[in-house]
PLY file of the C-alpha trace (Angstrom):
ply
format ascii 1.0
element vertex 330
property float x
property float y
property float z
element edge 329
property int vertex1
property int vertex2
end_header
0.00 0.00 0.00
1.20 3.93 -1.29
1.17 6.34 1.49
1.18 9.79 0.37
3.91 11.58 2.47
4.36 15.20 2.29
5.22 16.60 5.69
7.55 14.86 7.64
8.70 15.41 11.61
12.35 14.93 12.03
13.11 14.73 16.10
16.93 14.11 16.42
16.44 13.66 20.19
19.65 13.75 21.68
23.26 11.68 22.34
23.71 10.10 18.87
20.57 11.65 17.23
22.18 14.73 16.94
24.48 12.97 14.83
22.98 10.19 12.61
19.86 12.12 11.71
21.26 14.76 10.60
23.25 12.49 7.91
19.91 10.48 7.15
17.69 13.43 6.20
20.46 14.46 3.65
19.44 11.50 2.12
15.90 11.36 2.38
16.41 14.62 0.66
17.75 13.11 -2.51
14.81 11.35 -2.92
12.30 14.09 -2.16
13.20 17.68 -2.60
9.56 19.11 -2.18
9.37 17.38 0.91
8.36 19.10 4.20
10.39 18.41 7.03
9.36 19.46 10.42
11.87 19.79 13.59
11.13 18.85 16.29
12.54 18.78 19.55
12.39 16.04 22.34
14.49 13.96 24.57
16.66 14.71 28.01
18.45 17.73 25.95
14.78 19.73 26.74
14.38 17.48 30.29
17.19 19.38 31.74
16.14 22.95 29.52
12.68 23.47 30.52
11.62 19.52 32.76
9.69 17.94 30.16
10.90 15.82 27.71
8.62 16.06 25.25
5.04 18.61 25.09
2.04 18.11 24.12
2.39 20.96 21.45
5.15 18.99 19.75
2.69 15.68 20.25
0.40 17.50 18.20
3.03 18.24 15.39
3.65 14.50 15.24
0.34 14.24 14.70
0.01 16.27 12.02
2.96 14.70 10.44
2.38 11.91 7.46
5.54 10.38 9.22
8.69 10.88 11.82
12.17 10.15 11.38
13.26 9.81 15.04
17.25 9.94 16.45
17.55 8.54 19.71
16.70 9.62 23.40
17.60 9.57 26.99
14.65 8.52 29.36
15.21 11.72 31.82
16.29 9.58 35.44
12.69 10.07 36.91
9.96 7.66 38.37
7.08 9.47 36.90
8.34 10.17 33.54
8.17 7.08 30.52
10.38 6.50 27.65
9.37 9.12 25.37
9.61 6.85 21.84
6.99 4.64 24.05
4.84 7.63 24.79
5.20 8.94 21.02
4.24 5.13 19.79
1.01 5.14 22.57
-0.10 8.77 21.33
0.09 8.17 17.08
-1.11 4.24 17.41
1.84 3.14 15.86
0.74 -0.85 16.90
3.53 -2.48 14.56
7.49 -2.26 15.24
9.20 -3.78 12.19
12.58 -4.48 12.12
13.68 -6.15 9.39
17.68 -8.30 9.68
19.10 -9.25 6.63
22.90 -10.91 5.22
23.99 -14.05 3.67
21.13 -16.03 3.26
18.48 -14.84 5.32
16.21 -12.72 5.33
14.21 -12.07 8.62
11.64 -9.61 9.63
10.70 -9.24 13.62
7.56 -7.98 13.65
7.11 -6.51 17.65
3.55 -5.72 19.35
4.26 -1.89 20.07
1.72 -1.13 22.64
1.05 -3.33 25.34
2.74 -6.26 27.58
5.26 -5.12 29.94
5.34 -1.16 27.90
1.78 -0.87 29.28
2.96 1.87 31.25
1.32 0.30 34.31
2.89 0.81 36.93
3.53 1.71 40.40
6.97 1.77 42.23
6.90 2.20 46.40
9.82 1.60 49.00
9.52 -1.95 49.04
7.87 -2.97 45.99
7.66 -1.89 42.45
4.86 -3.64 39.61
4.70 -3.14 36.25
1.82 -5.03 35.18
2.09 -6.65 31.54
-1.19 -6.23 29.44
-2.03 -8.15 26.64
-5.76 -7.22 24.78
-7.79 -9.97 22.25
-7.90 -6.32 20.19
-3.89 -5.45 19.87
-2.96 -9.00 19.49
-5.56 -9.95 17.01
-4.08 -7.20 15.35
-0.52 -7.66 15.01
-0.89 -10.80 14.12
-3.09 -9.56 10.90
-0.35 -7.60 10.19
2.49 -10.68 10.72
0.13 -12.19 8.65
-0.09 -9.90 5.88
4.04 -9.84 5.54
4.40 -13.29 5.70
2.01 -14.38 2.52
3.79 -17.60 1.38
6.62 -17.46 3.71
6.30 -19.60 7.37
5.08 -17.36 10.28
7.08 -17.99 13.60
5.16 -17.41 16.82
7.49 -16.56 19.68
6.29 -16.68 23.35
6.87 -18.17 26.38
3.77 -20.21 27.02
5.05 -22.53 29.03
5.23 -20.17 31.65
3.04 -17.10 31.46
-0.41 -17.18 30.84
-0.71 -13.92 28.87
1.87 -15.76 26.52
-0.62 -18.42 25.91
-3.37 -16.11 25.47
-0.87 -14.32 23.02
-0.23 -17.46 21.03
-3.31 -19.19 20.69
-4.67 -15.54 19.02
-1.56 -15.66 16.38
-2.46 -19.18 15.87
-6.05 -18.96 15.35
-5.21 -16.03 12.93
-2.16 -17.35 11.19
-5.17 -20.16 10.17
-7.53 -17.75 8.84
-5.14 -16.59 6.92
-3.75 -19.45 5.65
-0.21 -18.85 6.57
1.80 -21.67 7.24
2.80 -21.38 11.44
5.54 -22.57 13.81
6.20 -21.58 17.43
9.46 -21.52 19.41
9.75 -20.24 22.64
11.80 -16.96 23.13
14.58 -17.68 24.96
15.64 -20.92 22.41
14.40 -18.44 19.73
16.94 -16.01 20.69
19.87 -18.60 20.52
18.23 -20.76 17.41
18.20 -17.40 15.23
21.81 -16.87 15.98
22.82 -20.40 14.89
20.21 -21.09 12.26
19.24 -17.43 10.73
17.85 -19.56 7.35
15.14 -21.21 9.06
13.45 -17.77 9.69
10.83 -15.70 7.89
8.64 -13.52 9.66
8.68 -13.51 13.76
5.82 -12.16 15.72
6.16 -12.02 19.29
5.18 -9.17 22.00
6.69 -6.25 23.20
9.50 -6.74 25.82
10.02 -9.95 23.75
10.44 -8.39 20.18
12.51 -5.55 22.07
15.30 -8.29 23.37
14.80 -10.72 20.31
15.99 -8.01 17.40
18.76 -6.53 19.70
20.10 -10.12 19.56
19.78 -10.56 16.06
21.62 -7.29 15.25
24.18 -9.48 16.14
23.81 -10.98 12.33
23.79 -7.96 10.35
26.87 -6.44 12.17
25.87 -4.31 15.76
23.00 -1.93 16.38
24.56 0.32 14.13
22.75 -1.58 11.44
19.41 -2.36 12.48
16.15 0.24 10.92
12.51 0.19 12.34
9.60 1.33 11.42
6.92 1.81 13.81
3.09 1.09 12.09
-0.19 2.64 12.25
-3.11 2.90 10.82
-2.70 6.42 9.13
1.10 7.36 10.49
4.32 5.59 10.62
7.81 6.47 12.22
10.88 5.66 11.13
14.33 5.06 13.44
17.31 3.43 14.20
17.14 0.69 16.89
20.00 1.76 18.26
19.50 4.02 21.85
21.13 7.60 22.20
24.62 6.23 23.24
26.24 9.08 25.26
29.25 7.54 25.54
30.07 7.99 22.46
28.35 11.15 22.01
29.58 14.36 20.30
32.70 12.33 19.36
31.79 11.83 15.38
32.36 8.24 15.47
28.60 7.08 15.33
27.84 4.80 12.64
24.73 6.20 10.70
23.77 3.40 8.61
20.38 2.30 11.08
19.47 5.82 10.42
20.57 5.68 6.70
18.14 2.49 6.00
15.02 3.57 8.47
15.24 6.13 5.23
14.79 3.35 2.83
12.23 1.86 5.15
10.14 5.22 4.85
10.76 5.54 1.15
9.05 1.97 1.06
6.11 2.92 3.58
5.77 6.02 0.72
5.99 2.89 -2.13
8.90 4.22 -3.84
10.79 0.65 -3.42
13.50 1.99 -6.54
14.41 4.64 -4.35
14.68 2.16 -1.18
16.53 -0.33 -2.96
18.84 2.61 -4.23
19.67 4.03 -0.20
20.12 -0.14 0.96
22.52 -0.51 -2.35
24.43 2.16 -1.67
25.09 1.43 2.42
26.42 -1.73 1.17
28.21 -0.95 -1.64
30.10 2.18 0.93
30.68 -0.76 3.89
32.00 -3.09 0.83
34.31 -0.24 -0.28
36.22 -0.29 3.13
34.37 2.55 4.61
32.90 1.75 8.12
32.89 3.36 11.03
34.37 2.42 14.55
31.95 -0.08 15.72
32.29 -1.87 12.17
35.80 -1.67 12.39
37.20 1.21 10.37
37.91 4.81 10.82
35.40 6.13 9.12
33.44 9.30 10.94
29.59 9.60 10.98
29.80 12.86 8.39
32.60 10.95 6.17
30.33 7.86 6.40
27.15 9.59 5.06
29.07 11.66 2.61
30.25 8.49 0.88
26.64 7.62 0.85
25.56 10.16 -0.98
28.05 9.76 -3.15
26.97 6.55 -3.94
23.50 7.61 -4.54
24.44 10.33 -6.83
26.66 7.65 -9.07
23.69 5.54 -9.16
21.24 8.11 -10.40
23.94 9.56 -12.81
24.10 6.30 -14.45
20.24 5.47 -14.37
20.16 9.49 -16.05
22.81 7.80 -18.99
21.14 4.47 -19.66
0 1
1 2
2 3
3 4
4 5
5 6
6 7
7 8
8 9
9 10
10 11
11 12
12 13
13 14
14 15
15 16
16 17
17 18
18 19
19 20
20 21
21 22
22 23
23 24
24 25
25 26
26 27
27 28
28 29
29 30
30 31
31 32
32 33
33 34
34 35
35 36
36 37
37 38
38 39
39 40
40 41
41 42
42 43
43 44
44 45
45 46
46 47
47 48
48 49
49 50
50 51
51 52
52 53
53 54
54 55
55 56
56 57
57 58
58 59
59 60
60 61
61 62
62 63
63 64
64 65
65 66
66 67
67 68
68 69
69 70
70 71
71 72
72 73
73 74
74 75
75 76
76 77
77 78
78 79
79 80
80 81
81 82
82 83
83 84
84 85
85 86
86 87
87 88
88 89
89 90
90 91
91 92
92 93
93 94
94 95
95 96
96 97
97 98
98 99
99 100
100 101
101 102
102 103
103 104
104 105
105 106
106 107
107 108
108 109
109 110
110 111
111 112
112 113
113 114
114 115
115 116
116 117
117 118
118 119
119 120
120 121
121 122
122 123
123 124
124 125
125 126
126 127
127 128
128 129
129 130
130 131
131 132
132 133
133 134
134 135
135 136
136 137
137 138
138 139
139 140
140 141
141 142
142 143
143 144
144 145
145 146
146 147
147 148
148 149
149 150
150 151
151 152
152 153
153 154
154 155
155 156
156 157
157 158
158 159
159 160
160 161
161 162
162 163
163 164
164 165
165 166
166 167
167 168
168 169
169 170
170 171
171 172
172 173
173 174
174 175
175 176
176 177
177 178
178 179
179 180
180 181
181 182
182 183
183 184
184 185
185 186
186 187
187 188
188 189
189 190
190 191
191 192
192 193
193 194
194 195
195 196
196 197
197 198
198 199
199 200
200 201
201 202
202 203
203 204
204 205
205 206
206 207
207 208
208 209
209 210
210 211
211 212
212 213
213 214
214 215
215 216
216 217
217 218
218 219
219 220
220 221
221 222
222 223
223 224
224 225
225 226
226 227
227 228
228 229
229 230
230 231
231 232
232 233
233 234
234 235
235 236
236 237
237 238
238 239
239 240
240 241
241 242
242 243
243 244
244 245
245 246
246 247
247 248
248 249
249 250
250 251
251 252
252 253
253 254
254 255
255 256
256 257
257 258
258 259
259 260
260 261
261 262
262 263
263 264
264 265
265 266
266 267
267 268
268 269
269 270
270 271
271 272
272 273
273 274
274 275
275 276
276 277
277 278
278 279
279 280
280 281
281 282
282 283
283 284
284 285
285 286
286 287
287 288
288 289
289 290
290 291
291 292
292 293
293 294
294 295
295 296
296 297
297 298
298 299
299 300
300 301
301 302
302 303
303 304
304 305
305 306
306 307
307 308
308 309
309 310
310 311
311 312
312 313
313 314
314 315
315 316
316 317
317 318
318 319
319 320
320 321
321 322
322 323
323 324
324 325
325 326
326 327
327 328
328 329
């Protein structure tokens, strides 16, 4: 499905967003000159500026946005205040986190519950106990697995959970189960934690993975693992009528204002969006030209080389340019 895209909110947020976002729009750019791009500012960099991390003013600019393309953010150290991505994902109904991992011979998409289990936001911390209660609805589970569903088609849908312990797990299963037969799509199940080590030995035997929230959080950090660090791993964050784009990655202060970030998860939650607009040349053209710049010997720190965010990006581009100049000769 097309999604017309005109106006898009770009919130850098802060540590490493400052940095990799900055190099991803330039590219987005390419792609879509008439584009509208809308800052906007969130994360601890406004916490400690005015003690909110994000308003409801700039909620309402999200909202108004076709789609985000979101850095990375601090959670400011405070009881009462929640992961703002979380919040963002609660307030725009973005049910579906996609995060696709792909390399020699496989090709894997997690596809995460975004709303509920243990990112309810339910919760209650005292001196000598703290509950976060994990919430799983027929609704939001019936409907991530339509969507599992949908990606899968022909390919084998993999249900992770653990059943054999929690109940909400087998609520969760029996729902993708039921719908996965609807459907028509061939079904397995594994439980998470074997999941976790079988996709790291096995990464062939994998399709499409739906699982729940906490669980599709841990499961894709693993597999990063595959496609070479965090550094590497888009997103793309589902709704109904708005989607937002980021790297998986967190806001990594350590390594913060240092120019060493590696921008390709930001780079190819670009192509992601480009898809989610249904310009798949243009997507295939951004994934193309990360790999042929990584192939080249250009990486950055965490991938080995010396390469700096900026130097990584510009070679990019440059990429993308030769690409288009030879697609403007043939």
């Amino acid at each position: 499905m097309t999604h017309i895209i005109r106006k898009v909110a770009v919130v850098e947020g802060d540590g490493i967003g400052h940095e990799v976002i900055p190099v991803a729009l330039e590219v987005l750019k390419v792609f879509c000159p008439g584009m509208e791009f809308i800052p906007v500012e969130a994360g601890y960099d406004r916490f400690e500026r005015t003690g909110e991390a994000i308003g409801k003013g700039d909620i309402g600019l999200l909202k108004e946005s076709d789609a985000v393309l979101f850095g990375a953010v601090t959670t400011p150290p405070s009881p009462e205040y929640r992961s703002v991505v979380v919040r963002i994902r609660k307030e725009l109904d973005l049910f579906a986190n996609i995060r696709p991992v792909i390399g020699p011979g496989f090709d894997i998409t997690i596809v995460r519950e975004n709303l509920e289990g243990l990112y309810s936001g339910i919760e209650e911390i005292g001196p000598d106990r703290a509950t976060t209660l994990r919430v799983l609805t027929k609704i939001e589970c019936e409907r991530i697995a339509r969507f599992a569903c949908g990606l899968a088609g022909n390919r084998c849908l993999t249900i992770g959970h653990k059943a054999n312990v929690l109940k909400s797990d087998v609520f969760f299963r029996d729902i993708c189960v039921r719908t996965a037969n609807l459907e028509g799509v061939a079904w397995k199940e594994r439980f998470i934690d074997a999941l976790c080590l079988d996709v790291l030995q096995h990464p062939s035997r994998y399709d499409i993975i739906v699982t729940t929230n906490m669980f599709g959080d841990i499961l894709s950090d693993v597999a990063a693992y595959l496609a070479g660090g965090l550094g590497m791993l888009p997103s793309a964050n589902i709704g109904e009528h708005q989607a937002l784009f980021e790297p998986v990655h967190g806001s990594a202060p350590d390594i913060a204002g240092k120019g060493i970030a590696n921008p390709a998860a930001a780079i190819r939650s670009v192509a992601m969006l480009l898809t989610y607009a249904g310009d798949q040349e243009a997507a295939d053209r951004v994934e193309e030209a990360v790999r042929r710049t990584i192939n080249r010997g250009i990486k950055t720190p965490d991938l080995g080389g010396n390469a700096t965010t900026a130097g990584f990006g510009e070679a990019v581009l440059t990429e993308i340019e030769t690409g288009l100049a030879w697609k403007r000769r043939k």
